[in-house]
Residue, then its C-alpha position, 0 to 999 in steps of 0.5 A: x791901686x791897681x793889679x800889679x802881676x809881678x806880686x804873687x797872688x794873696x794866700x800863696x803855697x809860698x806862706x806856710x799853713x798853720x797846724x799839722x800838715x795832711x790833717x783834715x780841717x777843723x770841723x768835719x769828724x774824722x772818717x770811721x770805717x762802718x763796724x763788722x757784725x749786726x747794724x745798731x749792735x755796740x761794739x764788742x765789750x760797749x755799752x748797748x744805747x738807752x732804748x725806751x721799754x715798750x710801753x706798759x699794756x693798759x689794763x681794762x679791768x675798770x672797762x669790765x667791771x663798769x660794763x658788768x654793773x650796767x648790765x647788772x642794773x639793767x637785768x634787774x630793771x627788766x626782771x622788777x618791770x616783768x614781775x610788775x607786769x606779770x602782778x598789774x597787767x597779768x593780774x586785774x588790768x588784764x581781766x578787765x582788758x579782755x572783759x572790755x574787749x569783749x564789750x566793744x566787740x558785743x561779745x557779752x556771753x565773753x564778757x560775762x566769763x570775767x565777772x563772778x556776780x550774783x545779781x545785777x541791778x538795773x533802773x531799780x531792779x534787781x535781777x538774778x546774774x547769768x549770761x542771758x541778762x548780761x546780754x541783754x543788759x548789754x545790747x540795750x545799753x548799745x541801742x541806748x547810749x551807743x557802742x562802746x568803742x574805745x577804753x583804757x585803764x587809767x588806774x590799778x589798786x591792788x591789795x592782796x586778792x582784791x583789786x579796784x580798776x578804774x576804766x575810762x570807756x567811750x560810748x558814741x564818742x562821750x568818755x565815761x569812767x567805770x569803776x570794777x572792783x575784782x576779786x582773785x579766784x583761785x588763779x582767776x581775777x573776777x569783776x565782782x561788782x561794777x557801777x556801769x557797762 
């Protein structure tokens, strides 16, 4: 087989084409002019395109109402812990504190200022209570057991106007607990019995 060139070549204008004459072919859309007017707009009389509505706003009210219960909770909780410690360390714990304080300071007429005594008993003996023989008292426990140097409260029993407070004390490095029973005076809390310094 060979090339002959005297055969007209294959697919020839001569072989009629089928279909209509002048028509593009079969695929490619036809060509339509771009509408007049606002882009994306239906054509007079048309039908607009389905849009998706914007979406809905979420509302936050389960946000709010959850942050104003936490919030409430925790205003409560501060006010019960400052009526607590307005009625425990305001109250009896805070007078024997500052008593003890006073005591590690060898401030004994300071001390003495918290306690509402009659009498103290010492070695058997029993003596008429004032800030002098309180001070005595105190400053021969120090030449004796050493200074007090450090206390903390380790419990508050409160009932009505009477309070036992019971107070763990270092004397020359050795703890010791002291028990202090007060009573509240007017709006005063008082040492009125106490089983060591």
């Amino acid at each position: 087989m060979g090339y002959d060139p005297n055969q007209p070549p294959y697919g020839t204008p001569n072989q009629p084409s089928y279909g209509v004459p002048n028509q593009p072919p079969y695929g490619v859309p036809p060509q339509t002019p771009p509408p007049y007017g606002i882009p994306n707009q239906p054509p007079y009389g048309g039908v607009p395109p389905y849009a998706q509505p914007p979406a809905q706003k979420r509302s936050l009210k389960w946000l709010w109402i959850t942050l104003g219960i936490v919030v409430g909770i925790f205003v409560l909780a501060c006010g019960g812990l400052a009526v607590l410690g307005g009625t425990l360390l305001g109250g009896p714990s805070s007078a024997a504190d500052s008593y003890y304080k006073a005591i590690e300071s060898q401030d004994y007429n300071t001390a003495y200022s918290y306690m509402k005594v009659d009498t103290f008993t010492v070695g058997g003996q029993t003596l008429q209570a004032n800030a002098t023989v309180f001070s005595q008292i105190g400053n021969a426990l120090d030449k004796e057991r050493g200074k007090v140097t450090k206390h903390s409260i380790t419990s508050v029993n409160t009932d009505n106007d009477n309070s036992t407070v019971k107070v763990e004390v270092t004397r020359n490095g050795a703890p010791y607990t002291v028990t202090l029973e007060l009573t509240k005076i007017g709006s005063d809390w008082k040492i009125t019995k106490l089983d060591n310094v």
